[in-house]
VOPAGU-2260 file (C-alpha; in pm, 1 decimal, decimal comma):
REM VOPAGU-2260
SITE   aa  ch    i         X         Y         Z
SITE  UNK   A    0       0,0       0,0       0,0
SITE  UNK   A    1     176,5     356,4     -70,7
SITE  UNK   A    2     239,8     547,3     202,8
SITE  UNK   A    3     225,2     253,0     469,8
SITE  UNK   A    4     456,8     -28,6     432,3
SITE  UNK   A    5     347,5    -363,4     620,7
SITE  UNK   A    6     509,5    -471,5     965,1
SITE  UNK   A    7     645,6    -858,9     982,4
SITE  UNK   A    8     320,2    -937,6    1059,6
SITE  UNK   A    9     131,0    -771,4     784,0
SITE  UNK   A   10     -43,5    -467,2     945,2
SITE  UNK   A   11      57,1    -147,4     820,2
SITE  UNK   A   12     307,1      87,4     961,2
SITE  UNK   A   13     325,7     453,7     993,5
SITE  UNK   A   14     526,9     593,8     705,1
SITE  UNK   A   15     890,5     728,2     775,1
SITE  UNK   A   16     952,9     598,8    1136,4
SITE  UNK   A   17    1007,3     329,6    1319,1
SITE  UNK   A   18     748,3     244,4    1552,6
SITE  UNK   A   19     824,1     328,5    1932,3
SITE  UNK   A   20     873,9     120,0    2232,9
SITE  UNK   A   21     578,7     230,7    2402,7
SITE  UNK   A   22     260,5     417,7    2343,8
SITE  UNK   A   23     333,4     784,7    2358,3
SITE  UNK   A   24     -56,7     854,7    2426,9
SITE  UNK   A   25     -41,1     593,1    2723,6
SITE  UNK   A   26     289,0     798,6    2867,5
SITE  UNK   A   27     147,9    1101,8    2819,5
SITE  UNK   A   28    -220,5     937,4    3002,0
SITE  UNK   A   29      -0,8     790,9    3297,7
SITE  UNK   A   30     156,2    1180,3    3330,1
SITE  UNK   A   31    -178,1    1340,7    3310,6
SITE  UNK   A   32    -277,6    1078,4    3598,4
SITE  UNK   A   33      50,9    1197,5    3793,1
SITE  UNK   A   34     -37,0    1506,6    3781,7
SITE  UNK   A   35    -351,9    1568,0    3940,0
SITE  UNK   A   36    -550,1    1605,4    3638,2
SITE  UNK   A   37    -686,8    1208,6    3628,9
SITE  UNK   A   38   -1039,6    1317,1    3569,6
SITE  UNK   A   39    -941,6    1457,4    3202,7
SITE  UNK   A   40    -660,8    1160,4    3156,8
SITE  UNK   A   41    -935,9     946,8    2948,8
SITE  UNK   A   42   -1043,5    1232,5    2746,1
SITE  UNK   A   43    -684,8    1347,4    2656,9
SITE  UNK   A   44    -611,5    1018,1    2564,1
SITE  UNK   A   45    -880,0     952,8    2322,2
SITE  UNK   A   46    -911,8    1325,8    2214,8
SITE  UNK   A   47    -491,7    1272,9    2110,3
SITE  UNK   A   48    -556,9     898,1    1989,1
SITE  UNK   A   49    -823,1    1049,0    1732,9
SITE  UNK   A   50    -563,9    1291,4    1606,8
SITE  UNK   A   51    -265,3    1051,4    1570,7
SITE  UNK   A   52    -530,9     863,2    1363,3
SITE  UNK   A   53    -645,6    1126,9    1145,8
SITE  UNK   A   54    -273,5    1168,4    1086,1
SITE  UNK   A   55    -176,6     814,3     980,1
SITE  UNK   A   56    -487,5     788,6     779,4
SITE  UNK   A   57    -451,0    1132,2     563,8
SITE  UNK   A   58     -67,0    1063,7     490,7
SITE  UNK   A   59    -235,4     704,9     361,2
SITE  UNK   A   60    -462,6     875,7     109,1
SITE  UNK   A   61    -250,8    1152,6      19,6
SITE  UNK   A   62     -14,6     928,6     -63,2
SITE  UNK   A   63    -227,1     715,1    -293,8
SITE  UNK   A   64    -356,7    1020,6    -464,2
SITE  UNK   A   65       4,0    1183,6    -536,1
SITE  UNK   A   66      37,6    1006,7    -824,1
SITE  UNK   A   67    -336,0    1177,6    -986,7
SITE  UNK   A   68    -210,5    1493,9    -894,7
SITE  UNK   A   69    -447,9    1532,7    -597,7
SITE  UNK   A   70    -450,9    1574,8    -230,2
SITE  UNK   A   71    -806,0    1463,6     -50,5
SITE  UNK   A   72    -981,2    1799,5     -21,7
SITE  UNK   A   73    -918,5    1793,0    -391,0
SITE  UNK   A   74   -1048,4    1486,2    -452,3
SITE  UNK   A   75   -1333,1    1506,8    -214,6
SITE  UNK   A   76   -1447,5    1822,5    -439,9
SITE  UNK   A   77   -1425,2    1643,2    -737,0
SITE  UNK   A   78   -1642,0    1323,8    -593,6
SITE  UNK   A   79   -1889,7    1569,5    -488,6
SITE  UNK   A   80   -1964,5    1744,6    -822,2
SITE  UNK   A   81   -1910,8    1433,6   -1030,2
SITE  UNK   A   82   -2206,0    1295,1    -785,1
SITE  UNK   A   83   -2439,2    1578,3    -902,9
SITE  UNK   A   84   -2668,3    1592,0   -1181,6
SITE  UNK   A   85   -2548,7    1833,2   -1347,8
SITE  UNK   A   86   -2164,2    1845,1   -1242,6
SITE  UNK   A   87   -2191,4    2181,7   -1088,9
SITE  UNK   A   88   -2248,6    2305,6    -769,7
SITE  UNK   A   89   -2236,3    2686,0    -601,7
SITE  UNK   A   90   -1937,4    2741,4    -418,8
SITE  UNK   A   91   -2076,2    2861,6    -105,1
SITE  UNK   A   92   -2267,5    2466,1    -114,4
SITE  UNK   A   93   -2025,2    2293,1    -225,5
SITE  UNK   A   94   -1803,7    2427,7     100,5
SITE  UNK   A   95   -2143,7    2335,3     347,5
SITE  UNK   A   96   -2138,4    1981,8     185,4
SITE  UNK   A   97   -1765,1    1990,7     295,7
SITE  UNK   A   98   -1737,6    2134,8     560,8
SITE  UNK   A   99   -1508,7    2385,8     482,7
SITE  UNK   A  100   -1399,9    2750,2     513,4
SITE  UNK   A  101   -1463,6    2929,0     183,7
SITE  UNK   A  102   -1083,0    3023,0     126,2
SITE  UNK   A  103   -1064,1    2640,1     146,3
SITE  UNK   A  104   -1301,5    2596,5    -124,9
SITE  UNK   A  105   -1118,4    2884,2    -336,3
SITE  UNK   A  106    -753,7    2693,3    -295,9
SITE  UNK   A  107    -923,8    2369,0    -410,6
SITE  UNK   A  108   -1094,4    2474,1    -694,9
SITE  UNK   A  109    -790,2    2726,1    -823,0
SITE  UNK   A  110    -604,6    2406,0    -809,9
SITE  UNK   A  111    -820,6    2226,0    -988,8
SITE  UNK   A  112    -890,6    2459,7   -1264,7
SITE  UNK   A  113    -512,4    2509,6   -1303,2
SITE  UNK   A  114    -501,6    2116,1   -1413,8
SITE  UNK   A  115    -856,4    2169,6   -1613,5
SITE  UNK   A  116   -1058,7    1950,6   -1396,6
SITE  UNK   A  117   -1291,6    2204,4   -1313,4
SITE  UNK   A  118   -1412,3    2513,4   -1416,5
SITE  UNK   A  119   -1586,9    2845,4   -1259,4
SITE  UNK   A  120   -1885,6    2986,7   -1442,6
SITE  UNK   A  121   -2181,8    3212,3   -1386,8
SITE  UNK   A  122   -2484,8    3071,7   -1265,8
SITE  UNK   A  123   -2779,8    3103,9   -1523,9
SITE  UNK   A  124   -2992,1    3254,9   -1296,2
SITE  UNK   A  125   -2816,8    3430,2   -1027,0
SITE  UNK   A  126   -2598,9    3662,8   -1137,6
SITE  UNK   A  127   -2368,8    3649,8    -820,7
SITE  UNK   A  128   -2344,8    3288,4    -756,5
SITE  UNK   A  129   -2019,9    3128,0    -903,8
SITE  UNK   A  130   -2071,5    2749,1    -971,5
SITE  UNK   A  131   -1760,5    2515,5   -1002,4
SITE  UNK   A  132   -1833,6    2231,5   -1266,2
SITE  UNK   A  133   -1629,0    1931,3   -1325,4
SITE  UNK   A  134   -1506,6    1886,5   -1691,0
SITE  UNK   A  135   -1508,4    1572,6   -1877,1
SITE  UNK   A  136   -1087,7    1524,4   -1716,5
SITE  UNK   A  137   -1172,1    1558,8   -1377,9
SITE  UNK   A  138   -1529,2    1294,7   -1433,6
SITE  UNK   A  139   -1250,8    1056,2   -1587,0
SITE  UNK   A  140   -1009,7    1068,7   -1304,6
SITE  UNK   A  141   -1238,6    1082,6   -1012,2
SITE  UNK   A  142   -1332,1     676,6   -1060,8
SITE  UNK   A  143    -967,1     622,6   -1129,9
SITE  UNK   A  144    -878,8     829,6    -802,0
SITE  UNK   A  145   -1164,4     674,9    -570,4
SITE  UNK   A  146   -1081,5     316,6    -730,4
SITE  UNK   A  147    -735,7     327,9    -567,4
SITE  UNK   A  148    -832,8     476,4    -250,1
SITE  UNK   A  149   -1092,5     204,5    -206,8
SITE  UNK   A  150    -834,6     -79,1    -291,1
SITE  UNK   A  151    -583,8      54,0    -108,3
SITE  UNK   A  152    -726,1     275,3     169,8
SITE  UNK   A  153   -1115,9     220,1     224,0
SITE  UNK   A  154   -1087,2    -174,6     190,2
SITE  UNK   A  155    -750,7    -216,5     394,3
SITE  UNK   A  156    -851,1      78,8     681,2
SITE  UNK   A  157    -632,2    -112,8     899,6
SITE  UNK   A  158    -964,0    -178,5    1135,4
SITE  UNK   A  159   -1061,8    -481,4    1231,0
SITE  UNK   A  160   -1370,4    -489,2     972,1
SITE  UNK   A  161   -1626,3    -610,8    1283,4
SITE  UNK   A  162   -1471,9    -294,9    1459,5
SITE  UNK   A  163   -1581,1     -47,1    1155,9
SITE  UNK   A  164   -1953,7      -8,4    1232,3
SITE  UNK   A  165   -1886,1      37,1    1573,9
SITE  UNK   A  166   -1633,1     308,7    1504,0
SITE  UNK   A  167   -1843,6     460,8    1262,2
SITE  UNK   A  168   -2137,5     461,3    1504,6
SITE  UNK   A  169   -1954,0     651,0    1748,8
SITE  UNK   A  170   -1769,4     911,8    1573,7
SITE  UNK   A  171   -2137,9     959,5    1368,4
SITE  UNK   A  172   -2295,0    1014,5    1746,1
SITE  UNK   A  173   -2004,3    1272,3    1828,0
SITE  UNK   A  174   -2073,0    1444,8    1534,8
SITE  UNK   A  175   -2440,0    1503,2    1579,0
SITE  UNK   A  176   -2369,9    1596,9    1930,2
SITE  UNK   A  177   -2117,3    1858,8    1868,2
SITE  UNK   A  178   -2360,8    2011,5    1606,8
SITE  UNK   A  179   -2181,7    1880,4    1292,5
SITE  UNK   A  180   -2518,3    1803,6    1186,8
SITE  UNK   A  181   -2871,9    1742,8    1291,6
SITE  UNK   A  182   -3116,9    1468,7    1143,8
């Protein structure tokens, strides 16, 4: 799999280091015990777990999309329009289906329109809406972009697969509950 090699006994390892002798999160847990602030030591510990993870799993999809030319945000712009109708979305919605700042949505989609897989244009009837539409380059990479991520990525998470609807439940329930979204 690019950007995890695989450990002796086939689970993959974080990319450019050897792994440590000992949990860091666990050390830091067993200092947060020692000093007085046991009460929180759970929540750090998850709260920093959840981050290391993020980490290890971007630097896994970033580096299976390198090679299109695309980091994640990119391609998660591209996956949404080429899942529309029409290929085209407003900016301002395509950032509230992402969840990202509006600079953020600028950056991705001056990126992408420098490689010609999308393209800015007015929208028919609103004068002061800018959509972003996905050409006919960036429909023919996004299957050959998600196709890799699923093989290598989405189908190998590194998850124990009975683990992965639990996880999902969870992090779903967080979400809600932290006003991410409502349903």
């Amino acid at each position: 799999m690019p950007g995890a090699s695989k450990s002796e006994s086939g689970k993959p390892e974080c990319q450019g280091s050897q792994p440590l002798p000992q949990d860091p999160i666990a050390e830091a847990r067993r200092h947060w015990e020692e000093h007085g602030w046991g009460d929180a030591a759970a929540g750090m510990a998850a709260v920093t777990a959840v981050m290391r993870t993020h980490q290890i799993l971007l630097t896994r999809v970033e580096n299976v999309l390198k090679p299109f030319s695309l980091t994640f945000a990119r391609f998660e712009l591209l996956a949404l329009l080429s899942f529309t109708a029409s290929g085209a979305l407003p900016m301002a919605k395509a950032g509230a289906r992402l969840q990202v700042h509006p600079t953020s949505v600028t950056n991705a989609v001056d990126r992408l329109e420098q490689a010609g897989l999308v393209e800015r244009r007015k929208h028919p009837s609103d004068g002061r809406t800018v959509l972003v539409e996905i050409t006919p380059a960036g429909r023919k990479l996004v299957p050959l972009a998600a196709s890799a991520l699923n093989s290598e990525v989405f189908s190998r998470s590194g998850f124990a697969p009975n683990d992965l609807a639990e996880l999902t439940e969870i992090l779903t329930r967080f979400r809600r509950d932290a006003g991410d979204f409502s349903d």
